[in-house]
C-alpha positions in Angstrom: -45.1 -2.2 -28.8 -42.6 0.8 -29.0 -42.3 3.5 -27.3 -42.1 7.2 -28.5 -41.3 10.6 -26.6 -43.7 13.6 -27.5 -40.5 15.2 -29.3 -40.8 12.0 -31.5 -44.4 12.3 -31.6 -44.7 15.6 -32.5 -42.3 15.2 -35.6 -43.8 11.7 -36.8 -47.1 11.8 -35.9 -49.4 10.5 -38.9 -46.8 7.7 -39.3 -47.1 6.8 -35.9 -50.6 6.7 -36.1 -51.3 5.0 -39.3 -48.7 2.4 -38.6 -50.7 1.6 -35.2 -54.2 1.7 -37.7 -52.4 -0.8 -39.8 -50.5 -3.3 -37.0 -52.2 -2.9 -33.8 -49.3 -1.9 -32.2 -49.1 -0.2 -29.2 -47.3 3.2 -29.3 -46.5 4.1 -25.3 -45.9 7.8 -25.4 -43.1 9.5 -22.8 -43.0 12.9 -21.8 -39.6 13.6 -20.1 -38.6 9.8 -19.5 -42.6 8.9 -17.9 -44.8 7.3 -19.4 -48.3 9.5 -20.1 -50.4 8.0 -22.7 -50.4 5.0 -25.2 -52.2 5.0 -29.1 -54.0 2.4 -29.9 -56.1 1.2 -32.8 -59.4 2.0 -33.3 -60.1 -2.0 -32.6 -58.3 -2.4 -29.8 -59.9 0.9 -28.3 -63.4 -0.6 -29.4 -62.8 -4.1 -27.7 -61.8 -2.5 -24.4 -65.1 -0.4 -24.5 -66.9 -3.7 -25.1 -64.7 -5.7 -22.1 -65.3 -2.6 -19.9 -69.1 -2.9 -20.7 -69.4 -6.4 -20.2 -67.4 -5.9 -16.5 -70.0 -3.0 -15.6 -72.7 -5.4 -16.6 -71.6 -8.5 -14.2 -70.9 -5.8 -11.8 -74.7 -5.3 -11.7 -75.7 -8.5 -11.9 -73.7 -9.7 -8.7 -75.2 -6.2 -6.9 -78.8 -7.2 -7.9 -78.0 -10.8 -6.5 -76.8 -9.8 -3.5 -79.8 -6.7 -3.1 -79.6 -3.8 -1.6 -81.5 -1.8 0.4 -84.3 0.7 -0.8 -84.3 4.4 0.9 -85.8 7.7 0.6 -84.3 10.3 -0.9 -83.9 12.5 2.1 -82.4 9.5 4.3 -80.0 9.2 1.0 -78.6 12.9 1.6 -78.6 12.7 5.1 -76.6 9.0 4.6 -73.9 10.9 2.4 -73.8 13.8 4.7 -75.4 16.5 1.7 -77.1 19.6 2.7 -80.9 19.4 1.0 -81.3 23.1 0.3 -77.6 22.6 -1.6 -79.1 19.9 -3.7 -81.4 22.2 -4.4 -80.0 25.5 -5.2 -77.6 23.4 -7.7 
């Protein structure tokens, strides 16, 4: 992993980004000594959407095991405070 600043960036982008494509390196991008974005391979990128998935997916298994409680619409916008005619006009 390295770490670039967007001066850097900016100068050497498609090396940058082809040596990530070709390592899977991590490139950690600054922007006045903070830290504001990373590049990542395409992989990499791909297996977090696949983890993130698979977290979202035992998320909703555990909420359908526990239940939940079934409610109308109306006693939904009332619950979260909403305005009906708002809901409406939108």
């Amino acid at each position: 992993m390295s770490t670039q600043s967007l001066r850097e960036l900016r100068m050497q982008l498609g090396a940058i980004v082809r040596e990530v494509a070709a390592s899977g390196d991590e490139v950690i991008i600054t922007d006045n000594g903070s830290e504001v974005a990373v590049i990542i391979s395409m992989a990499d990128y791909e297996r977090l959407h696949e983890h993130a998935d698979l977290v979202d997916a035992l998320h909703l298994r555990g909420l359908r095991e526990v239940g939940y409680d079934i409610m109308s619409m109306s006693e939904m916008l009332d619950a979260l405070g909403v305005d009906p005619a708002t809901v409406l006009a939108s």
